[in-house]
C-alpha positions as a printed NumPy array, in Angstrom:
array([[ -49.629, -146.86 ,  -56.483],
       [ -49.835, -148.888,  -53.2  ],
       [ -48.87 , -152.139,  -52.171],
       [ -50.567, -154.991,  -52.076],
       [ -52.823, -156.851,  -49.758],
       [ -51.836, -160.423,  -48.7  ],
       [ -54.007, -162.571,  -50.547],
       [ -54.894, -159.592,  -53.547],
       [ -55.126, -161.671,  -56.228],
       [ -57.066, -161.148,  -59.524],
       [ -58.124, -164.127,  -61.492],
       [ -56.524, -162.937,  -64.568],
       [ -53.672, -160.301,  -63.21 ],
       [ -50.09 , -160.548,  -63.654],
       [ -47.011, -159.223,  -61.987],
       [ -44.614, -157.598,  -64.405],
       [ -41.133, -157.488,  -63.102],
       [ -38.862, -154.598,  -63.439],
       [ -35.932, -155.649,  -64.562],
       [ -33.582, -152.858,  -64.557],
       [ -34.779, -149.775,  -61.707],
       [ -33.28 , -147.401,  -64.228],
       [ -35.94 , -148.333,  -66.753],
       [ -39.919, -147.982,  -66.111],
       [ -41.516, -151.212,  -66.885],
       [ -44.426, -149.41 ,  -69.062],
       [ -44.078, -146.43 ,  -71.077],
       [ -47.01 , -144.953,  -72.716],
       [ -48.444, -141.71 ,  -74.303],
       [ -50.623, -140.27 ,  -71.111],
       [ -50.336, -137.854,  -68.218],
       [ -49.585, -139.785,  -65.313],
       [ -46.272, -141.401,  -63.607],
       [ -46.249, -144.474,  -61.322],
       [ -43.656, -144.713,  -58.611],
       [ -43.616, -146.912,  -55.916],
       [ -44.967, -146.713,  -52.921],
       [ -41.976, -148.063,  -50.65 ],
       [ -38.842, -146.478,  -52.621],
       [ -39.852, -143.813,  -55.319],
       [ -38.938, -145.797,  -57.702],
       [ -39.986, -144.757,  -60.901],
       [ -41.913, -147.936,  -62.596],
       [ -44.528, -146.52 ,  -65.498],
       [ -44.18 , -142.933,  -67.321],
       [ -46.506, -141.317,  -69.536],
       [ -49.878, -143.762,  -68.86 ],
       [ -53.292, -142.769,  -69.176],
       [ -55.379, -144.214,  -66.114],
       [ -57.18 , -146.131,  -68.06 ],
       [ -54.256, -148.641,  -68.779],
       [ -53.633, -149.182,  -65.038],
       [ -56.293, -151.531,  -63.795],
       [ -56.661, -153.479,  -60.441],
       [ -54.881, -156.877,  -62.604],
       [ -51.524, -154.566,  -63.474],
       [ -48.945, -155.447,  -60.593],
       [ -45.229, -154.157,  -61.147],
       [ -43.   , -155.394,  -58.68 ],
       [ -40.032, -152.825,  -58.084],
       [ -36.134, -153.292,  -58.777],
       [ -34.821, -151.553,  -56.405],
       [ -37.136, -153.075,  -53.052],
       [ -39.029, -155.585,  -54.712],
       [ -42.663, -154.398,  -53.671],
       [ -45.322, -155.232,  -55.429],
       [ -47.473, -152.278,  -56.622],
       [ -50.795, -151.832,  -57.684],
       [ -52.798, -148.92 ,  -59.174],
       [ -54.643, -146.889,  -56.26 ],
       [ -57.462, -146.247,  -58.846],
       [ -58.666, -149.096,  -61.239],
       [ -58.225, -146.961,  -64.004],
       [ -61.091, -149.575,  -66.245],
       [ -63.859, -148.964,  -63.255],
       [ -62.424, -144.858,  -63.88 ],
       [ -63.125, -144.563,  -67.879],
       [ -66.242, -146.953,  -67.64 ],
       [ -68.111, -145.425,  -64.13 ],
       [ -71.935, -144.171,  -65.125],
       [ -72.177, -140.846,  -66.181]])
């Protein structure tokens, strides 16, 4: 993860808001965990790359930083072989 630039926008992103910093904010079946970048906080378990595009934003509980995937995980799974 990494934070956001000032004016990052996608067209059709959204922010999803961790509620609770005790509970991720995505859970899926894949290899790799998403903390954030300022605090450690621990906002995505189990997701496969793929799911973690350039228009997922989670902004943290605990510091309120808005994080974005270092890797756009769609340009990842469909790059030219």
């Amino acid at each position: 993860m990494r934070e956001i630039l000032p004016g990052e926008v996608p067209k059709d992103g959204g922010t999803a808001l961790q509620e609770n910093v005790d509970r991720p904010v995505f859970r899926g079946n894949g290899p790799d965990d998403y903390v954030c970048v300022s605090c450690g906080n621990v906002l995505a378990v189990s997701m496969h790359p793929e799911q973690m595009t350039k228009k997922v934003r989670i902004r943290c509980g605990r510091c309120s930083t808005v994080n974005v995937s270092v890797i756009d995980g769609w340009e990842l799974a469909h790059a030219p072989n």
